[in-house]
Structures are given as structure tokens and as C-alpha cells.
N, C-alpha and C positions, 0 to 999 in steps of 0.2 A: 504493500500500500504506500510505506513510503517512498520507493524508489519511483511508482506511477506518478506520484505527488510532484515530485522532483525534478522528473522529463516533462511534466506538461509547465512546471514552474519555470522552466532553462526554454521551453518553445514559445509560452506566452510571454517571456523577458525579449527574446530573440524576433519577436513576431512583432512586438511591442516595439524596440530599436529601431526594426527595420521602418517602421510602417513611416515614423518621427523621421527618419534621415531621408524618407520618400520625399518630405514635405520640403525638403531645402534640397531638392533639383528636378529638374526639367521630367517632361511628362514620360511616360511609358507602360509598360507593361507591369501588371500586380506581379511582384515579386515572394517567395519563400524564401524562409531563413536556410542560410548555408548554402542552398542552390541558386538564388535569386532567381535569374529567368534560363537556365540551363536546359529545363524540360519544352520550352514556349519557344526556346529557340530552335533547338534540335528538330521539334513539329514542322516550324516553319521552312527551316532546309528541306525537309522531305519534300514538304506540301509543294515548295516554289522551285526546288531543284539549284540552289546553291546559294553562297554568302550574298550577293549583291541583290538576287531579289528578295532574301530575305531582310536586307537594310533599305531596300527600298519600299517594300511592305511595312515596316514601321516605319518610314519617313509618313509616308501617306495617315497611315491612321495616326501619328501624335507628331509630327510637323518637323518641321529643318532642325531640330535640336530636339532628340530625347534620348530617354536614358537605358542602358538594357545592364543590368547586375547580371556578369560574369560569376558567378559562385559566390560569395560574400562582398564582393567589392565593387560597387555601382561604375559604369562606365558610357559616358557623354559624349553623343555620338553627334558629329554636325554636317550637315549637306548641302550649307548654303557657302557660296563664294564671301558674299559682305561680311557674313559671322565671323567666317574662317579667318579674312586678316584682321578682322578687328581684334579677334583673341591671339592670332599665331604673326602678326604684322605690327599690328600696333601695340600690341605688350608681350611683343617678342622675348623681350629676357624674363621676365615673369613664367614663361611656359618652356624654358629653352630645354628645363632637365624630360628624358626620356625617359618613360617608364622602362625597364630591362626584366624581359622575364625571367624567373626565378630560374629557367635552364639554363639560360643564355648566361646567367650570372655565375651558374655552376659550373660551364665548359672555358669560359673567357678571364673571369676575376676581376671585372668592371676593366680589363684591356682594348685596345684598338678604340674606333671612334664610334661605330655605329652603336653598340652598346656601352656607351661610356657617358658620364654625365659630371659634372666640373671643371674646376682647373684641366685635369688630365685631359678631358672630352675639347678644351676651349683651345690649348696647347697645342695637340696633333691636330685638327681643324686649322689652326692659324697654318700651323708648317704644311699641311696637303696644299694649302691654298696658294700661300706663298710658291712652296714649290711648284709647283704645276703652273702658275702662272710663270714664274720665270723659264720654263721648259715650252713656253708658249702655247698653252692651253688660251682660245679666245681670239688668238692672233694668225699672220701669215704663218708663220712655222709651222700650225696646228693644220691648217689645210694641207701645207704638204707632206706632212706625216700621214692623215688620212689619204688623201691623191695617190702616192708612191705606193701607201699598202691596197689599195683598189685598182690601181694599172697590176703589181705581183698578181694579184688576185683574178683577174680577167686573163694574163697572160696564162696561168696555169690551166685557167678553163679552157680559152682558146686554142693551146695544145691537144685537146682531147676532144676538140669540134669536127664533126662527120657536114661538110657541106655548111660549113659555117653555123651548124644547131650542136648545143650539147644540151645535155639533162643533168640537173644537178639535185639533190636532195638539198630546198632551199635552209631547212634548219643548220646544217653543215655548214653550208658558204657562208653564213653571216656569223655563225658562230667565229669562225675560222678568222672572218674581217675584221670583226671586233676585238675577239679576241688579240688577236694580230697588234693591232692599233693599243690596245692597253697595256697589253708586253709590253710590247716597244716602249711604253712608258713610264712601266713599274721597273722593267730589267733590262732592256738596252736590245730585246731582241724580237724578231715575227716567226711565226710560225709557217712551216714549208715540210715539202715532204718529207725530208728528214725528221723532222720533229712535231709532227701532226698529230701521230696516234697520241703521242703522253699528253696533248691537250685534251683532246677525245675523251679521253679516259678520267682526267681532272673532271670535264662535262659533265661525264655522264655520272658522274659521284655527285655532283653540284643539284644536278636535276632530280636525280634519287631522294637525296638531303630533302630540297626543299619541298617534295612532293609526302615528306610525313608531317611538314609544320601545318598546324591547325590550330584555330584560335585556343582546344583546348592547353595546348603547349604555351604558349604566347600569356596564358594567365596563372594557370594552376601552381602551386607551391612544388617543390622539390618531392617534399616528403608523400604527396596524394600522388604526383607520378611514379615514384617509386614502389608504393604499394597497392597501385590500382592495376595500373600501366606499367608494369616493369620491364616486359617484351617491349614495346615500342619505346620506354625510356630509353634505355638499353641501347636500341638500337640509334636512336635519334643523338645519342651524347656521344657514340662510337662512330658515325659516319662524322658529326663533327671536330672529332679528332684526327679522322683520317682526312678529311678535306685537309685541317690547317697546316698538316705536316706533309703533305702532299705539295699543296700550293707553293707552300715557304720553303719546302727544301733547296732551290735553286737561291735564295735570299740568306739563308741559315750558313750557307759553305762558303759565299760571298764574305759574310758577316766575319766568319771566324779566319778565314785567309786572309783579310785587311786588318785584323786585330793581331795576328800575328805576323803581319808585315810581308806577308805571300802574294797581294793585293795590293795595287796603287790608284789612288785616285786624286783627282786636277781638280780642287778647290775652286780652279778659275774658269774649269770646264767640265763641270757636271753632265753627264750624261744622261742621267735617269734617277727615275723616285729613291732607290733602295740606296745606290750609291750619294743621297742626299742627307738620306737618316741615316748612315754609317758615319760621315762626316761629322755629327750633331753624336751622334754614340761617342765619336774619339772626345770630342770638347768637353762632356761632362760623362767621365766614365761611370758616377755614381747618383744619374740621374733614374729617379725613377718613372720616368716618361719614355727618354730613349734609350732602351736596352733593348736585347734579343726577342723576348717577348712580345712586346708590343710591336715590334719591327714583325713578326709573323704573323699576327692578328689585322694589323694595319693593310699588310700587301693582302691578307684574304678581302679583307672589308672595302677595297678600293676596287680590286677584283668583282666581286661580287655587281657593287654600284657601277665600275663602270662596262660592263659586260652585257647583266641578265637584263637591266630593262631598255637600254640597246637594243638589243641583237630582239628582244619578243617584238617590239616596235616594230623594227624591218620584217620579221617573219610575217606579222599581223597586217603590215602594210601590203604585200604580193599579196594575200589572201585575200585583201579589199579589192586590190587589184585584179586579178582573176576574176573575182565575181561583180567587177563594175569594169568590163574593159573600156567601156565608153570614157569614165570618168580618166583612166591610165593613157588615153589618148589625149584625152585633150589637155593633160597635163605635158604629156611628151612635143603637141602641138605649143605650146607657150615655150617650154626649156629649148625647143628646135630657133623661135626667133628672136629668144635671147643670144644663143651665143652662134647666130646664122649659121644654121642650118648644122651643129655640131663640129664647126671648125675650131673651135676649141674649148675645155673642158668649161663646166658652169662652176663659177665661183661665189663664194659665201659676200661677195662683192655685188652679185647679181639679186639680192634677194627684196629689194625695193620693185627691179622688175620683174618680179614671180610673184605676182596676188595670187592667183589660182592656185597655183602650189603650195604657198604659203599655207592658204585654206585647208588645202588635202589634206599636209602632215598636222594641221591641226584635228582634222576629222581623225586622220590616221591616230594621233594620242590619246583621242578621248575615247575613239572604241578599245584599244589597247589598255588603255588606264589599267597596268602592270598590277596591281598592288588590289585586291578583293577584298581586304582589312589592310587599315591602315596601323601601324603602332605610334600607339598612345605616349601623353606626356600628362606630366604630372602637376597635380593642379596643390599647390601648397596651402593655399587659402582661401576664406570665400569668397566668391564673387560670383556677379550677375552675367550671363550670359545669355542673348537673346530674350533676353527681356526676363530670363528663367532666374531662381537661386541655383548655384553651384555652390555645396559644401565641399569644404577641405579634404582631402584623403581621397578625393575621387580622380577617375582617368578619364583626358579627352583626348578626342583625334575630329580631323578632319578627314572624313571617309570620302576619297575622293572616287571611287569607283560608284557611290551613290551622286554623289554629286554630278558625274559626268552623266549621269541615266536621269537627269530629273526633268522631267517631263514639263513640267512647268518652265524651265530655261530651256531646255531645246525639247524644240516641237519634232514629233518622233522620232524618240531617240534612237531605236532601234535600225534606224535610215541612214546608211551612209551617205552624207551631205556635203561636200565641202561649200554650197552652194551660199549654206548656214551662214556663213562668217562674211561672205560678199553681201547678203543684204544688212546684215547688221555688224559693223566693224568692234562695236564695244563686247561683241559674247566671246570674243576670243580670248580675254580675261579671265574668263569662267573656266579656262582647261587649264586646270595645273599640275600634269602629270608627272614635275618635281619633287612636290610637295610648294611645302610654304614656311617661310617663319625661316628663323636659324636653322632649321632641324633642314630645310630643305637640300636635294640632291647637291652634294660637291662638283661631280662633273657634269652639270646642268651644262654648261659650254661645250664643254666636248661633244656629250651628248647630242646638242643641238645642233651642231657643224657635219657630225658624221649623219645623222639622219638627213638632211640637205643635201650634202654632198654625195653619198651611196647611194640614196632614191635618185637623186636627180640624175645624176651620170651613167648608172647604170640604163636609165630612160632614152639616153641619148646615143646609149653603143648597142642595146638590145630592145627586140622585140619578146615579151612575155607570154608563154603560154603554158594551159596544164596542161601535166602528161600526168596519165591514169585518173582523173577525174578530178572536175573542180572542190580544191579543197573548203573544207566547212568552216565557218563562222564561227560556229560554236565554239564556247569552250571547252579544255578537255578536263581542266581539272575543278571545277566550280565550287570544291570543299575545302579549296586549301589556299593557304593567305595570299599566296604568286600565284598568279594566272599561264597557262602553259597553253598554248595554240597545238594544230594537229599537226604530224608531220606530214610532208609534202614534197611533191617532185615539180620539178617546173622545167619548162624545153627556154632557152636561151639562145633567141637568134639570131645572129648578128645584122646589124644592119647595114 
């Protein structure tokens, strides 16, 4: 009798908390204690068939800002553009720390940048930025680092062209491009047929990884994955180790050859990322920023950023393309009398005369919008959002895969449009497939050059088509935080 007494005393105490901390944030779904809305969400996956119609399903029934409690800890979801910078723009350092899930914190040690929050996170952020910009990220250099690895890149295909057509499995070549291009900028090197498969092989560890993160990962404490989940912890903390020791082994051997003086590097002629933090390692050998560690973590996390949402982009963009050949003409028709008639290559100089393009790769971002859930930051105090109360201790994001679908700011979203942005020039504000605030993407620049440049020139040296049937739309993975496109063959034929 007394233990009966005791559990409904600890549910009505627990039922009671909850209901009080419901009142200081924004609308949503009736919650239970310890599960909050874990059952209501799981339903709605089923029901809608993945994350994004499931946040789009709550947008609609409690508005551009509500709440859905992850298991005990309320989390504040937002879908409007104006919100997003007014909390993540305009009280940017108030939001700047990132929530780290409780894995991520177990495999890492609050290391590298992307799970990192303070001094340490403000530090290595300054130095990528720096660095990169002076390696000419933004600038001419940055063109021709992308340009030379896209001539390599064609050159290779075009060796293997029967009548001026080859077939290429498109996930491969842009894997390969990008990949390519971010080498080149982490380690001084591109990848070629000598060294192709061990990227490959990096990939396909990379895609496996992040095909087991799911929101429940992203929230849950250490100890309920361990004892719920211990096969998929398991598994998920062990492909993590093998990524970072994979990726960093060419970084790790660099490292210890210039510490032991087997390695020389030109202060006044930096080559590349790794050989920038090894310099910054010698200056303060007993820095707890730049050591060994964080140099491993750091090349996965810039990896990672400047690779996967890349290379999905381009995959997603053929995929639009194949199923709108109309639209891939008449983009190829505007790039043909910009640079007359492909007499020479289209430059990041030309983008004033490329509206229609312009437009595409914005359509192209926002159906791409990489990211299904976005991750969360941390809200230390209360305040008012969207008109709402926000209590202390809660998590917010700007869920931008909701955002890019919301129906109310673009009229059928489900439409590939570029048409969208030519009638109205301010919606093109509305795509911010970086993110926003501090936390947003490091190599936004790059990013943006290479998508430019690879859509565009490749329009200008080939004509597109499917081989073995036009690829789908769809997504493939719609449960899992990264969005993953189908793979596909495409004929390539020169013009």
C-alpha cells in the first residue's frame, strides 16, 4: 500500500512539474512525465512517413514556434525565417553554446568545433576561419582550386567516353569532386586512381555512421542508451571511433614527423589546414586547444561540413534535373550566353548575370535542405520568443527543413520552382540551408562557389541524361537526422 502510495505520489509530483513548466513555453502537444511527447511523436512518423512531415504536422496545428518534450527535456522548435534571426541573428551570443548530445560528448570530450561550446569552440572557429581565409576560401585562388579539380575530374571521365557518352554512378563523381577539393585543403592532396578506393571506403563508413543517428541519439543520456540500446550504442560509439582514426590517420603521422623534426614546414608558405595547426601545436606545446586530439577531431568535423552537404546538394540537384529537363535547359541556355557560347569556363564573377541560375540553386537548396532535424542550442535563460514564454533549461533550433516546406512562404512547396524567387526577389532570404546565427556552416563560401561552379560548368561541357530510369525524389532515408538521396546513374555527353 505504501509503495502504491509513493509511485502515484512521485507521478502526480512529476505530472504536476510538468504541466507548470508547460505554462512558461510555447504551444504543443500534452506531454507525460519522463517520456514527454516520445509516444505522439513516434505515431506521427508512422502516420506521415518521416521527420519533416512530422514537424511540419505540428507547425500547422500549434504555429511557427512550438514545443515537443524529447523525454524529460522540452524542446523549441521554430519554422519561421523572422523568428529564426531575431533569436539566432540578433542575440546571436546569447544562443551561440550548442546543445552536445550526451554520445557525442562520450566519443569526442567536448573536442573539435562542431560539438564544442566556449572559449575552446570560439578558438578553433577563429583559427578555421582565419585559416581558410588566408588559403583563399571566398577568393580567386578558391575558384581555381575548385576549376583544376573539375577539369582532373572530367579529364578522367572523358578517358573512359565511348563516342563522346560515358555513365557514371552520379553519387561517386561528386563524392570524388568534393571530396577532392576539401583534401586538397585539409592535406595538400586530391584524390585519383591511385588513391580513390581508401576515400571510398572513408565514405562508405561516413554514410553507414550517419544512417544510425536519430533524434533518439541526439537526446537520450549515456546511461538509457546503454541499457536500453546497447547493440546500437555499441555500434554507433564504435563506427565513431573508427571514422576518426581513419580520417586523421594521414594528419596523426604528419603530426608526429614535424614534432620530431622528420617534417618541415614554411611558416611563410603554408600549404594546407593540418600543416597550419601543427605550426600553432609547435608555439604552445602545452596548449590545451592545439594538440593531437583536437587536430583529429577538427580534420573529421571540417570533413564532415565540408563534404556531406556538398556533395547531397549536387546529387539532389541532377535528380531535379533529370526530372525537370526543361528547367536544366534553360539554365544551360542563360550559362551558354554568359560566357558565349562556352568559350570559356563560367566564373563566380558571372553571377550578377545568372538570375535564373541563381534561382535554380536556390530551389536546388531548399528541396535539398540537408539537415531533417536540426541541432539544438541552448537557451540559459528566460525569454520571450514569438510572442511565446521560453523557460531556462530548454533546447531551441531553427528546423530548417520545416521551414523550407512551409507552405505558407512558398506556395507548393512540393514544386520545383526556380521561377519562385524571379517573381518575388525578397523569398530568397527564406533558404538558409547554412544554418544561421554563429553556429552557422564554416565553409558557407566554399560551399557556395563549388555549387556554382560544378552545376554550372559541368552544364556547359555536358548534356544530362538517365540511364536505367529517372531517379526518384524521394527521400531515402526520412528517419534519420541527414537526409540521403537515391543512388543513380547518369549518361554524360559531351557537347
Amino acid at each position: 500500500m505504501f509503495l502504491l502510495l509513493l509511485i502515484i505520489s512521485i507521478v502526480t509530483w512529476l505530472t504536476a512539474r510538468q504541466f507548470l513548466k508547460s505554462k512558461r513555453l510555447p504551444p504543443g502537444p500534452v506531454s507525460l512525465p519522463l517520456i514527454g511527447n516520445l509516444h505522439q511523436i513516434g505515431y506521427q512518423l508512422w502516420r506521415t512517413g518521416g521527420i519533416v512531415p512530422t514537424l511540419n504536422h505540428y507547425r500547422r496545428q500549434y504555429g511557427d514556434v512550438f514545443t515537443l518534450w524529447l523525454g524529460p527535456i522540452p524542446h523549441v522548435n521554430i519554422t519561421d525565417y523572422d523568428i529564426s534571426h531575431e533569436v539566432f541573428v540578433k542575440n546571436a551570443t546569447k544562443y551561440a553554446d550548442k546543445h552536445v548530445p550526451p554520445v557525442m560528448n562520450y566519443v569526442r570530450h567536448g573536442n573539435g568545433i562542431f560539438f564544442s561550446n566556449g572559449e575552446k569552440w570560439q578558438e578553433l572557429r577563429r583559427f578555421s576561419m582565419l585559416t581558410m581565409r588566408n588559403m583563399g576560401m571566398g577568393r580567386d585562388l578558391m575558384e581555381e582550386k575548385i576549376m583544376a579539380e573539375l577539369n582532373e575530374r572530367c579529364s578522367e571521365i572523358g578517358a573512359l567516353a565511348v563516342n563522346g557518352t560515358v555513365v557514371q554512378t552520379v553519387n561517386v563523381f561528386f563524392d570524388l569532386t568534393v571530396g577532392s577539393v576539401i583534401n586538397n585543403m585539409l592535406m595538400g592532396f586530391r584524390f585519383d586512381e591511385r588513391n580513390k578506393n581508401r576515400f571510398l571506403t572513408f565514405k562508405h563508413m561516413l554514410d553507414t555512421a550517419m544512417q544510425k543517428f536519430s533524434p533518439r541519439e541526439l537526446t537520450l543520456p549515456v546511461w538509457i542508451l546503454k541499457k536500453f540500446f546497447s547493440k546500437s550504442f555499441d555500434s554507433l560509439v564504435n563506427d565513431q571511433h573508427k571514422i576518426l582514426e581513419y580520417v586523421s590517420e594521414d594528419a596523426v603521422k604528419r603530426s608526429r614527423q614535424y614534432l620530431n623534426e622528420d617534417y618541415e614546414i614554411d611558416p611563410d608558405n603554408v600549404e594546407d589546414f593540418v600543416d597550419a595547426f601543427l605550426l600553432k601545436m609547435k608555439q604552445d606545446p602545452n596548449s590545451d586547444v592545439y594538440n593531437e586530439e583536437n587536430l583529429k577531431i577538427l580534420v573529421l568535423d571540417l570533413w564532415i561540413t565540408g563534404q556531406e552537404t556538398t556533395t547531397m546538394t549536387l546529387i539532389s540537384a541532377f535528380i531535379q534535373f533529370l526530372n525537370n529537363p526543361e528547367i536544366m535547359e534553360k539554365v544551360r541556355e542563360e550559362l551558354m550566353k554568359v560566357t558565349n557560347r562556352a568559350t570559356r569556363h563560367l566564373s563566380l564573377k558571372d553571377k550578377n548575370e545568372t538570375p535564373y541560375f541563381n534561382a535554380t540553386i536556390a530551389e536546388i537548396q531548399r528541396h535539398a535542405s540537408i539537415l531533417n532535424v536540426n541541432f539544438w542550442r541552448i537557451n540559459h535563460e528566460p525569454t520571450v520568443i514569438g510572442g511565446h514564454p521560453v523557460d531556462s533549461g530548454c533546447l531551441i533550433a531553427s528546423q530548417l527543413s520545416a521551414l523550407h516546406t512551409n507552405e505558407q512562404v512558398f506556395e507548393n512547396p512540393e514544386k520545383f520552382d526556380p521561377e519562385r524567387f524571379l517573381k518575388n526577389d525578397k523569398l530568397i532570404q527564406q533558404v538558409i540551408p547554412f544554418g544561421i546565427g554563429k553556429r552557422s556552416c564554416l565553409g558557407e563560401a566554399l560551399a557556395k562557389a563549388e555549387l556554382y561552379l560544378i552545376i554550372g560548368n559541368l552544364l556547359l561541357r555536358y548534356k544530362f541524361e538517365p540511364h536505367g530510369g529517372i531517379p526518384s525524389t524521394e527521400e531515402v532515408l526520412p528517419f534519420t537526422i541527414a537526409k540521403r538521396c537515391v543512388v543513380y546513374d547518369m549518361k554524360f555527353i559531351k557537347i
